[in-house]
Residue, then its C-alpha position, 0 to 999 in steps of 0.5 A: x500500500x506504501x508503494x501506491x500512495x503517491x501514483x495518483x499524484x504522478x498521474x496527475x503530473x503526466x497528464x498535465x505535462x502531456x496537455x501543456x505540451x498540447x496547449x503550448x503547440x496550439x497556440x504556436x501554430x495559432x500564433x504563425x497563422x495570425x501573424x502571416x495573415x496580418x502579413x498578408x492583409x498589410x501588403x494588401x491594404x499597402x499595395x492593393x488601396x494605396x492611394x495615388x494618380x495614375x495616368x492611363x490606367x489605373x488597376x482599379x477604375x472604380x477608385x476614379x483617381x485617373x488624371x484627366x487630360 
């Protein structure tokens, strides 16, 4: 019976240990997944809505920010 006594209590530990290392790669993944999307929606938002004037023809005609000759 002394043997047994603290079994539970290293169970406890193991499981722990094992959902932490779980946990840990989640939120790691998450993390690599929200910082390439804010990546992506940065050079969107730098490249694709930057403002300007184009001469001849603008990549998007609905902004009607063309030079009027």
């Amino acid at each position: 019976m002394k043997e047994k006594s603290g079994q539970a209590t290293v169970e406890y530990i193991l499981i722990f240990a094992f959902m932490s290392l779980i946990s840990i790669g989640m939120v790691r993944s998450i993390g690599v997944g929200l910082s390439k999307s804010v990546k992506s929606l940065g050079w969107v938002l730098s490249q694709e809505l930057s403002t300007g004037v184009c001469a001849k023809r603008c990549f998007y005609s609905g902004y009607k920010n063309e030079v009027s000759d």
